[in-house]
N, C-alpha and C positions, 0 to 999 in steps of 0.2 A: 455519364448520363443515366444508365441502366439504374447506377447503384443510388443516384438521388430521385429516382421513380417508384422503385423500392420504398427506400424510406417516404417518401411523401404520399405514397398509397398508407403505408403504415400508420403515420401518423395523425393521416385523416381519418380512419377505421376508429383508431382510439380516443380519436377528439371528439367522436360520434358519439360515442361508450362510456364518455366520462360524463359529457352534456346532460347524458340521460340517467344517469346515477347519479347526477347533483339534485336531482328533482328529490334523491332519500334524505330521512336526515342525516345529519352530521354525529358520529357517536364516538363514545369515551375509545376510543382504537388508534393505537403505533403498529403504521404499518412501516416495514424496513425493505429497501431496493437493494438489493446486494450482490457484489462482483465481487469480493473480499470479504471476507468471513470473520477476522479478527474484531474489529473495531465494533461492530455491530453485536456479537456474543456477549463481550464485556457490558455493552449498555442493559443489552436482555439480560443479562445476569442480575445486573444491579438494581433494574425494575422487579425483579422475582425476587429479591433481597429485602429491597423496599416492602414489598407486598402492594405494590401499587395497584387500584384497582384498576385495568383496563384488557381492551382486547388488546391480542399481540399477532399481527402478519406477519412474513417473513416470502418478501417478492422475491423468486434466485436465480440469479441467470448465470448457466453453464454447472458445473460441477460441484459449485459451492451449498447446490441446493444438498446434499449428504449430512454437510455438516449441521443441518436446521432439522430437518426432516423427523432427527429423532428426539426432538423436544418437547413433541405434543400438541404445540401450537399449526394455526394453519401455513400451509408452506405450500408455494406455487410455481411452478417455474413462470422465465418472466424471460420476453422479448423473443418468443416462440413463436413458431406456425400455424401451432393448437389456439383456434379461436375459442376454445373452452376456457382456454388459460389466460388470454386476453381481456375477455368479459371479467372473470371472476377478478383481475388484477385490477379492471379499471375501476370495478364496484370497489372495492378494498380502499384505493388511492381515493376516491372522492367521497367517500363517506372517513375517511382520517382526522382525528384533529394535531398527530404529527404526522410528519411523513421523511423517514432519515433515508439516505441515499450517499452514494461512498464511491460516486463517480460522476463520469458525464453520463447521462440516460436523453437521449432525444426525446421523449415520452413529453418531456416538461414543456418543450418548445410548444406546445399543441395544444395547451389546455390552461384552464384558468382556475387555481386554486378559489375556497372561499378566505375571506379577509381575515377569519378566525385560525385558518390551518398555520402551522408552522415546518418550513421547508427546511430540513435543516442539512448541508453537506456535514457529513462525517469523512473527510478525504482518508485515502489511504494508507497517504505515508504524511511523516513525520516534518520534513524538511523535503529539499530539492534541490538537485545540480542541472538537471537541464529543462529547458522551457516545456512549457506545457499551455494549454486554453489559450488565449488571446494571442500570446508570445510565442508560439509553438510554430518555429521556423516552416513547417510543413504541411497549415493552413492557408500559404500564400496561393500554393497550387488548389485548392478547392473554390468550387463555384461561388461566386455572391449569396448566392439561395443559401447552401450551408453555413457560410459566413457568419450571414441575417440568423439562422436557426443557434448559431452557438450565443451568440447573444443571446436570444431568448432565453435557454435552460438556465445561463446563469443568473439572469433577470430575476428568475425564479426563488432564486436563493435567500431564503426569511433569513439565516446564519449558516455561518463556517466556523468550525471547530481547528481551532490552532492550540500548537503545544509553546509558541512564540511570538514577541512582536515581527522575527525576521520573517516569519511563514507568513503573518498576517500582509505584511507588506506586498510579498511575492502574491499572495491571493486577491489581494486589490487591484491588482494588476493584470494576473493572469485570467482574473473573473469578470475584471470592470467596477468593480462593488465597492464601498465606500465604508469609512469604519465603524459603524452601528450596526454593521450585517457581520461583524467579526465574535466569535463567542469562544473567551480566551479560558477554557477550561483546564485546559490540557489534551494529549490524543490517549483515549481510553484505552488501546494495545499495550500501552505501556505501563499500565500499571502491572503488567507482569513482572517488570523489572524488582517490584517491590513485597513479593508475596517471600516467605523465606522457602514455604514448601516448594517453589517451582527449581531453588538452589540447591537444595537436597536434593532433588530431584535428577538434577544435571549431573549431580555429583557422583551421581550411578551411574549414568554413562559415560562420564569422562574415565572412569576408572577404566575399561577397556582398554584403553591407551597406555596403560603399566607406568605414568605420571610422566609421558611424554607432553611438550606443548603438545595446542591442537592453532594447524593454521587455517582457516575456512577463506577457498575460493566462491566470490558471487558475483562473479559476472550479472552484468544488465543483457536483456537478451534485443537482439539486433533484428532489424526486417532481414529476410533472406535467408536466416539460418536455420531453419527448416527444413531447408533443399540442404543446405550448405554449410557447414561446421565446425571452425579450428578453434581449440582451446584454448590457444595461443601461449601455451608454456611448454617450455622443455622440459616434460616430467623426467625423463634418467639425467637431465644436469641436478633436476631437485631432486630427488632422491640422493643422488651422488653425495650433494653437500650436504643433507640437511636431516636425513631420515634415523640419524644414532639420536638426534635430538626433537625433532618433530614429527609430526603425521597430518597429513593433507586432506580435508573433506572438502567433497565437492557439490554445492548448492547451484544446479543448472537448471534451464527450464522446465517442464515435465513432458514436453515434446523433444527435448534432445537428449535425456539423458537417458532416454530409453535404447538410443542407437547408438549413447558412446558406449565403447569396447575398452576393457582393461587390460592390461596384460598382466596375466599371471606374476610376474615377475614384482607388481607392484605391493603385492599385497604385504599388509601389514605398516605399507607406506602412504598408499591412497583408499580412500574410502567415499564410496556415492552414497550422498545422504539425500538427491534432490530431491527424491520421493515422501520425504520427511515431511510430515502437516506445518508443521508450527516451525517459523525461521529462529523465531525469540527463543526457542529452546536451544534451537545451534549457537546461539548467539555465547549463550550462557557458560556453554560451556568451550568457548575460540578463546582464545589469548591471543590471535595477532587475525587479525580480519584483512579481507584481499579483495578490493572491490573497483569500479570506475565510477556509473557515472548513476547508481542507484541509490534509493534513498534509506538502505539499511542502516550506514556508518550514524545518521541520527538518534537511531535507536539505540545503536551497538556501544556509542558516546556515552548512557547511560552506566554503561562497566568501568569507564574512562581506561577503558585497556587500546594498546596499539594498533595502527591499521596502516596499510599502504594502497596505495593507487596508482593502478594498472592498464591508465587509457591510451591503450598500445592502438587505436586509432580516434584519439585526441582531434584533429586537423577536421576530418572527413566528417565525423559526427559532430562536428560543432556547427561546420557548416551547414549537414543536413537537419540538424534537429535542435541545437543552439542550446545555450548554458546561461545562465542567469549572471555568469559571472567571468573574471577570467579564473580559467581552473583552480589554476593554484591559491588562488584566493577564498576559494570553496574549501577547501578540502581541510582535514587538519591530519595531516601527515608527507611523507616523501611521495613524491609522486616518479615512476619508472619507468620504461619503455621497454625491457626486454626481464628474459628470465634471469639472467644475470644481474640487473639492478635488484630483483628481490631478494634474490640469494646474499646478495653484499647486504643489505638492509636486517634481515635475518640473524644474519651472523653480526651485524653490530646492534643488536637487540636495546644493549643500555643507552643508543643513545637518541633511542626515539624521545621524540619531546611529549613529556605527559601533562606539563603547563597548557599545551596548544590545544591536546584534548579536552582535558578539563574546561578549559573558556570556552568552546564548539559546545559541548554540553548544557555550557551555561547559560549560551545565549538560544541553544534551540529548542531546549528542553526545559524553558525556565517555568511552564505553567505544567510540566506533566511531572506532578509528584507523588503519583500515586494511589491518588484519588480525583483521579481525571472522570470516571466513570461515575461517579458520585458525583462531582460536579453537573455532571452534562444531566441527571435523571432528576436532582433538585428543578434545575433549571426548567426542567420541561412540564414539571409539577403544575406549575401557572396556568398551562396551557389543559390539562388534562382534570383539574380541578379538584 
């Protein structure tokens, strides 16, 4: 009750703020909402590429605001306490004629674009294994009032940016939205995948490893492991078998991987990368990726290199939070349950199927080829004139 009094103080504040700022005009301005930082850089890159004439916002909520900040452009934080930050955010959003967003933002439930603005999600990730918006096992428990409000933001939605017909489907679904709200560009993060200098690049790093593989652990990070946190692998079984030939990075949340402890013993076996900016760079350079139930291995499909999956609590999280699918059906690789099933998988390297990845690739990744960000800036040209 507290926390939907909360927001609905909030949201009335800002439906106040926007009302009175649609009274301005409306001007050539991309303002960007942003929780994730990738997907968003790539389009502002490619509009400063363009030379497009227009303004550029960049709304940032949490930590993400660092990476805008030193662009030049205006930069706000956004879902603050700071009423200063609020007003300026709402003028920005109703005076927009786009407005890109890369999440759910309650902001949208509250307020009524003009007919001319273009709303557009830039979602996060690429693909999806567990449910999310409408499907999202863990909406049952919230009040009606929130219910009625998630409809809303996505009501909002002028388009959604997919790298596939599979994504578009799961977003019709998980949105409510119908297929003219779908804008099959491709997902603009990915066109990392296609720059040569970003491989050169890796290439420098990987050398560290004295041309050992490199395997990357990425756990999805779970409610509760903040208080509480097993990595759930037997590091000295892995090292035992695996360390003459590989080396272990590990990509964890940035709240837990401040308090895992290494032991000395491991070094030169394991290495903490989670503090690492950019995923797509570790990506580049894994040869055998270690994930559950996150939406990396879409992207990581791009390399068509191996990957296993490690949802050593499968049952529990399906129930709690639900999967689009049945697992093994999602996935394109072995799926294991202990340290021991990777160890075996590892060690018979040749007989991962790379037919399974390649089609996973094919069908999720069929619109991002690399001028996904081009796509999406063309597109928006119409609107910006």
């Amino acid at each position: 009750m507290i926390r939907e009094s909360i927001i609905s103080i909030y949201l009335f504040v800002f439906k106040i703020l926007f009302i009175l700022f649609k009274w301005f005009p409306i001007k050539n301005k991309v303002s960007f909402v942003i929780s994730f930082s990738e997907n968003n850089k790539y389009v502002y890159n490619e509009i400063k590429r363009q030379n497009m004439s227009c303004e550029i916002v960049f709304l940032c909520k949490g930590k993400c605001i660092q990476d805008f900040a030193i662009l030049g452009e205006k930069t706000i934080p956004f879902e603050t306490l700071n009423i200063r930050d609020m007003v300026f955010s709402a003028y920005h959003l109703a005076t927009s004629k786009v407005i890109f967003i890369d999440n759910y933002f309650g902001f949208l439930a509250s307020i009524s674009l003009r007919h001319e603005v273009e709303c557009i999600q830039l979602w996060h990730a690429a693909g999806a294994i567990k449910t999310f918006g409408l499907m999202d096992q863990s909406i049952k428990s919230r009040p009606t009032k929130a219910k009625k409000r998630f409809i809303q933001v996505y009501q909002k939605f002028s388009k959604v940016v997919v790298g596939s017909d599979n994504m578009a489907e799961i977003f019709m679904r998980a949105f409510g939205l119908t297929e003219e709200r779908i804008l099959r560009t491709g997902v603009p993060r990915t066109d990392f995948f296609y720059n040569e200098a970003n491989h050169l690049k890796a290439n420098v790093e990987k050398s560290k490893f004295k041309g050992k593989k490199v395997i990357l652990y990425a756990p999805t990070f779970r409610d509760g492991e903040l208080e509480h946190f097993d990595l759930h692998l037997n590091l000295q079984l892995m090292k035992e078998y695996l360390s003459e030939e590989y080396v272990l990075l590990l990509r964890l949340h940035p709240a837990i991987h401040t308090n895992l402890k290494i032991d000395k013993t491991y070094e030169a076996f394991i290495y903490n990368y989670s503090s690492w900016p950019n995923i797509n760079e570790l990506l580049l350079i894994t040869d055998v990726l270690i994930t559950d139930y996150s939406s990396i291995p879409y992207e990581f499909s791009h390399l068509e290199r191996p990957m296993i999956f490690f949802p050593y609590d499968l049952e529990e999280y399906q129930r709690l939070r639900g999967l689009w699918d049945n697992y093994k059906n999602l996935v394109p690789g072995p799926v294991v349950f202990t340290t021991e099933g990777i160890i075996e998988c590892l060690k018979n390297y040749k007989e991962f199927n790379m037919n399974e990845i390649k089609n996973f690739s094919k069908q999720w990744n069929m619109y991002s080829k690399g001028i996904s960000s081009q796509n999406i800036v063309n597109y928006i040209k119409n609107r910006l004139g």
